[in-house]
Structure formats: structure tokens, C-alpha cells
Residue, then its C-alpha position, 0 to 999 in steps of 0.5 A: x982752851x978759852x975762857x969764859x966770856x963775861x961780856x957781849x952775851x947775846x941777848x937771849x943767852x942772857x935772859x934765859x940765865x936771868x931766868x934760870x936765876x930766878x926759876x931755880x932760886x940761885x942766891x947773891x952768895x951763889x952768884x958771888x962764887x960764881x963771879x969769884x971763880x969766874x975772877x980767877x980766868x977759869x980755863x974751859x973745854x970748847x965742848x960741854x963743861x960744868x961746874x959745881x958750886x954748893x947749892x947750883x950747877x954751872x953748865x957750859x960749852x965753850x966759851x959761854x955759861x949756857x944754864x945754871x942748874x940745881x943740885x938735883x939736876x944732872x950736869x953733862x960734859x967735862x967737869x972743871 
């Protein structure tokens, strides 16, 4: 199973999270859960995954985060 990719994102992939960030509000302390779980070498599914965090959604597929979402919001794939 691969791990998530921290580096050489695509361009677009990279500003729609930076989008994502700041039109859902997602906080240093979220971002920093996320970087600490990321630390850890979190194995993924090559399919849709997600992953849950207090206060935001982290949503991917493969390799690569694709969106981070609110709590609200409905999260699809495997979670891990």
C-alpha cells in the first residue's frame, strides 16, 4: 500500500488544497494533526480513503490528499 506523498504535488492539486484550507477554515493546530499523522508514514489504499481529524476530513486516493472537508461533510472510501 503507498504512502502519502508530501512533495512534488502538481500545481493544481496544491492550490486547490490551499483553497480548501482557507474556504473551510482549517486551523494551524488542524494542519499540524495532519502533519503529525502524515510524520507517522500512514499507509494508504490505492482507491478513495479518508481520514478523520477533530474539526476536518482528510480525503484521498492513492497516494495523493485530494480535498480536505468539514465535519458536516460527507467523507467517501475507506477509512484510515
Amino acid at each position: 500500500m503507498p504512502q502519502v506523498r508530501r512533495h512534488n504535488l502538481p500545481p493544481a492539486l496544491l492550490q486547490h488544497l490551499l483553497d480548501r484550507i482557507q474556504q473551510r477554515q482549517i486551523t494551524a493546530g488542524q494542519l499540524g494533526a495532519l502533519v503529525d499523522w502524515l510524520d507517522r508514514g500512514p499507509e494508504v489504499p490505492k482507491e478513495r480513503w479518508f481520514h478523520r481529524f477533530p474539526g476536518m476530513t482528510v480525503c484521498g486516493e492513492g497516494e495523493l490528499v485530494k480535498t480536505f472537508l468539514t465535519p458536516d461533510q460527507v467523507a467517501y472510501g475507506k477509512e484510515v
